[in-house]
N, C-alpha and C positions, 0 to 999 in steps of 0.2 A: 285212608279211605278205602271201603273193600267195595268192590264193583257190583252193584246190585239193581235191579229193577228201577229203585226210586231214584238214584244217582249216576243211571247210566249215561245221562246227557250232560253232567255238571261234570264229570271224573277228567281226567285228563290222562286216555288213553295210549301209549305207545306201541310201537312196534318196532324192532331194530333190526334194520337188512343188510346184512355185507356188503359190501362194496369190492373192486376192484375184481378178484380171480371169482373171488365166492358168490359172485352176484346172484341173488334169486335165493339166498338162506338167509335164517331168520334167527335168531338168539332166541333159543328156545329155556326154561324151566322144566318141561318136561320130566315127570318122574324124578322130580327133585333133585335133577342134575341140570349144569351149564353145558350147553352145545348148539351147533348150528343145526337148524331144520331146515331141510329141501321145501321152502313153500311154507304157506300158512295152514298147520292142520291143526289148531284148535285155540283154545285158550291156554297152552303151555307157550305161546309164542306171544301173548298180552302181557306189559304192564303196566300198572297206574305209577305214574309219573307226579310224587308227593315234590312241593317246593317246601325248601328248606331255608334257612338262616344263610345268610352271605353267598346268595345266588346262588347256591350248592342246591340238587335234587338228589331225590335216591328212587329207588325202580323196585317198586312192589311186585310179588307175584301174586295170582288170584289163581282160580279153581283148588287142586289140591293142594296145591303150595301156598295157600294163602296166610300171611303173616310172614312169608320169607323175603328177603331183600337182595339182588345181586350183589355181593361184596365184590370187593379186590384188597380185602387184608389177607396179612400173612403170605404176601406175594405171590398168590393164585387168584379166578375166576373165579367164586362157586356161591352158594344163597349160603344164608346165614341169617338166623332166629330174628326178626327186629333189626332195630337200629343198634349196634353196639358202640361204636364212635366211627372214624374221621371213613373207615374201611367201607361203608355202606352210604359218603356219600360222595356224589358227582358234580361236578362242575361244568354245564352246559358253553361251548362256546363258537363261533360262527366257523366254519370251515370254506366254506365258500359260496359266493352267488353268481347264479346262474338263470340268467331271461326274466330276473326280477326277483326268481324265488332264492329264500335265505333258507341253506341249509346247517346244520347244525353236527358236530358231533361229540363225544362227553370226553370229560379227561379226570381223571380220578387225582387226588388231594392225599399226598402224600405227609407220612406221620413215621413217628417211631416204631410203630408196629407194623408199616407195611412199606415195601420198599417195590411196591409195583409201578412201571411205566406205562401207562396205559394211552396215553399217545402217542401217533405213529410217527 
């Protein structure tokens, strides 16, 4: 789903903020690379959050990166064309609650082509 006018109410928006040292950075796409952003400064720092087959999601990028996917194949960070396989998707799962609210963070699905640990 690409983020537009008529479905910007239905899309299912994300943002992803660091946590612990990094707090207050943001997983940006920015110029078609992965890194952290001081802050929200634009839509380099949005993705649509596509559900997938067996509770796995994967994290589209929009503005000029649009049709790119956060991977973790090939044991690195970085966007990558579409969906190719297991590398571009994500497996959401509870990380901890706190005063009622359920926070969440992702863990990447590990394959023969990618040997990333993406949980801490």
């Amino acid at each position: 789903m690409e983020l537009t006018k008529e479905n910007v109410e239905t899309a299912t928006v994300v943002l992803l903020q660091a946590q612990g040292k990094e707090i207050g950075q943001f997983l940006s796409h920015g110029n078609g690379d992965v890194f952290l952003q001081n802050g929200i400064k634009g839509l380099g720092e949005v993705f649509i959050l596509e559900t997938l087959s067996n509770n796995r999601v994967a994290l589209k990028c929009i503005s000029k990166e649009s049709g790119l996917y956060l991977s973790h194949a090939f044991d690195k960070l970085w966007l990558q064309n579409g969906i190719q396989g297991e590398g571009e998707e994500w497996e959401m799962v509870v990380h901890w609650i706190f005063r009622s609210k359920l926070y969440t963070r992702f863990r990447c699905k590990l394959n023969m082509y990618s040997r990333a640990n993406c949980t801490p």
